[in-house]
N, C-alpha and C positions, 0 to 999 in steps of 0.2 A: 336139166342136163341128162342127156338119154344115152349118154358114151361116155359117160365120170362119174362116177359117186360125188358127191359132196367132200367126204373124207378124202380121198384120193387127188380130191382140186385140192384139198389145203396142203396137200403132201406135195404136191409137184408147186404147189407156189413157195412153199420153205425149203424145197432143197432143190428146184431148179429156177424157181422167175427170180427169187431173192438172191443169190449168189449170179446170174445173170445180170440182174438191174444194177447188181454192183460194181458190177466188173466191166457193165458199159459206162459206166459213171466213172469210174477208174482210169479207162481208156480215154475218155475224152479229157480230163483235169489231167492228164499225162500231155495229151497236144499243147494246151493251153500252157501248163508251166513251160514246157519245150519253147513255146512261145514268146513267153516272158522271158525267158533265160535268153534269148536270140534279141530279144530289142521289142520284140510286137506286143504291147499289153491289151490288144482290141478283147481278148477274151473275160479279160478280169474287169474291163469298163464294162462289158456288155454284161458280168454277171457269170460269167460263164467258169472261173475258175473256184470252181468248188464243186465237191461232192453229192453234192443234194442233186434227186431224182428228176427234181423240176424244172430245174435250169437247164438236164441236156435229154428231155422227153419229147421224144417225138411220140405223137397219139396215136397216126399209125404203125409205125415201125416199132416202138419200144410197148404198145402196152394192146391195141388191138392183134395183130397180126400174131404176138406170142401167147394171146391168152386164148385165142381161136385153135392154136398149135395143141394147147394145151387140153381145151376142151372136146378139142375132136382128136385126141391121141393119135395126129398127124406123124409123119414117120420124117417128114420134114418141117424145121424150123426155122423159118427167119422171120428177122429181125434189127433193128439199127437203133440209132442214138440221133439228134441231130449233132451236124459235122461242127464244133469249135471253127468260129468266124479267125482267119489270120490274114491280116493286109502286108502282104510282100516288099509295102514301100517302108515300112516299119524297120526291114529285115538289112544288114550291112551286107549280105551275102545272101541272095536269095532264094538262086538253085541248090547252095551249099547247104541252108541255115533250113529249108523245105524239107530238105533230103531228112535232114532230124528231127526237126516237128513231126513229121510225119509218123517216121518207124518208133518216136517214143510211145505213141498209142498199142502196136501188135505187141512192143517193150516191156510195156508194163504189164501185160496180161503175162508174158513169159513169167516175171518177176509174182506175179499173185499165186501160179502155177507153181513155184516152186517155193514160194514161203508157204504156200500149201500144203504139199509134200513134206517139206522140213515137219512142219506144226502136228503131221500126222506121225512120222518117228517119233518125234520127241513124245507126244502120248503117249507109243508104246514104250518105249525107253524107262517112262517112269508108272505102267501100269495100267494107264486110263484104258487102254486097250485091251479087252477079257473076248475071252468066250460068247459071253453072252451078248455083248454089244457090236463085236464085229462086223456083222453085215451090216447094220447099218451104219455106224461110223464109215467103213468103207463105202457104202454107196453116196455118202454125204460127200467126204473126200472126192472121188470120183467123179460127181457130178461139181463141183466146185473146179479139181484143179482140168478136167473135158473143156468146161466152158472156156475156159481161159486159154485152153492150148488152140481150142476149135474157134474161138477169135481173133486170135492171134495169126494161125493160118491163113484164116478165109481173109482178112484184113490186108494179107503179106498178096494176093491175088493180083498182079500186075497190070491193073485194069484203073483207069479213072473210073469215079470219085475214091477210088477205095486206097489205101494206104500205099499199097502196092505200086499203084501209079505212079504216086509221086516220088516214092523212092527210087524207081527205075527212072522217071523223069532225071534223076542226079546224071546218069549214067549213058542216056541218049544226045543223039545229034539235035537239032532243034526242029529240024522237018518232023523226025519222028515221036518225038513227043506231042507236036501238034498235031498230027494223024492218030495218037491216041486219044488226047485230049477232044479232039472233033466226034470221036465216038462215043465219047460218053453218055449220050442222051440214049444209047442204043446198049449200054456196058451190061445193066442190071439185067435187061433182058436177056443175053448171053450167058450171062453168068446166072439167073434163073433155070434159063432152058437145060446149061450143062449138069443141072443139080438135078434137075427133072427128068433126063434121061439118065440119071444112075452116075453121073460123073461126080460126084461126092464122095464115093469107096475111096476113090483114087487120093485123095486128098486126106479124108479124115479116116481110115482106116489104120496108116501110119499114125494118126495122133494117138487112137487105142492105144495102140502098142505102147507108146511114147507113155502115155500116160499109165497103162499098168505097171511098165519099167520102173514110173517114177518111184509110184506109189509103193511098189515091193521091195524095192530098194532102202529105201528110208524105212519103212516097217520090220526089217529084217537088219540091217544095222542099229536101231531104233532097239529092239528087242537085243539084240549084242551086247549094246552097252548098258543097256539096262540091266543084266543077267551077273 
């Protein structure tokens, strides 16, 4: 490794691939319960409703492409899960019961993001939270409740395959969802190129913010009632 220490890979695999590999595992057992709770149980037949890393790994998306991120301290990351299989004929309401499978995935990353937040107050509240461990407790936090907000975003991207799609599919005519839908073969490249030419600030720039907010917030009432 001629761009990473050794030390520095294991650093960025425990505070960013392990809280990532989670929280895409989170994401997809979020579609899949959605799933179930709508009528479809194709996800839990196939294996798919659960946690574990191996049932929703994709080789390239989840474990080559982010460890290449990592090893060449790339300034861009991606990355994916495979997509939770749902058969529509399952569903009593299709476009309606979609529309929720769907945003339960970007859902749950909100919800990790901010039982994150909460977990980081309540340490300071009751002490865990010093001088001396600060920076890195908050870089840990940080990178924990980032990934979740910046999932959650880039998921909410109104583009097939991506969450986003289908959500706005709730909310189109039927020409125009099958005019998005027809591009999908073409989406990722789009939505690559926009990252590659710097359309990324635009997006996850706001999550920063979003996420120091959180995080100060709760550390500072956290510490209030702690006092």
């Amino acid at each position: 490794m001629s761009d990473i220490s050794f030390l520095e890979f294991g650093n960025s695999i425990a505070s960013f691939y392990l809280p990532f590999l989670f929280s895409l595992c989170f994401h997809e057992y979020a579609h899949g319960l959605a799933a179930k709770w709508k009528g479809d149980n194709t996800a839990e037949v196939m294996g798919r409703l659960t946690m574990s890393p191996v049932a929703h790994m994709d080789f390239i998306g989840t474990l080559v492409l982010p460890m290449l991120s990592i090893i060449s301290q790339a300034s861009l990351f991606f990355g994916w899960a495979k997509p939770v299989p749902v058969n529509p004929r399952n569903l009593s309401r299709p476009t309606e019961d979609m529309f929720w499978i769907a945003l339960a995935g970007p859902l749950s990353n909100v919800l990790l993001a901010v039982v994150g937040s909460l977990v980081f107050g309540v340490m300071a509240a009751f002490g865990f939270v010093t001088a001396d461990n600060m920076l890195s407790l908050s870089k840990i936090f940080m990178s924990f409740v980032g990934i979740n907000m910046i999932l959650a975003v880039f998921n909410m991207i109104p583009l097939h395959p991506l969450d986003g799609g289908k959500v706005l599919a709730r909310f189109l005519p039927a020409e125009a969802n099958r005019f998005l839908e027809d591009m999908q073969p073409y989406s990722m490249f789009l939505i690559l190129g926009f990252f590659l030419m710097g359309g990324g600030k635009f997006l996850f720039y706001p999550v920063g913010y979003m996420v120091n907010w959180m995080l100060g917030t709760t550390y500072t009432v956290g510490l209030h009632l702690g006092s």
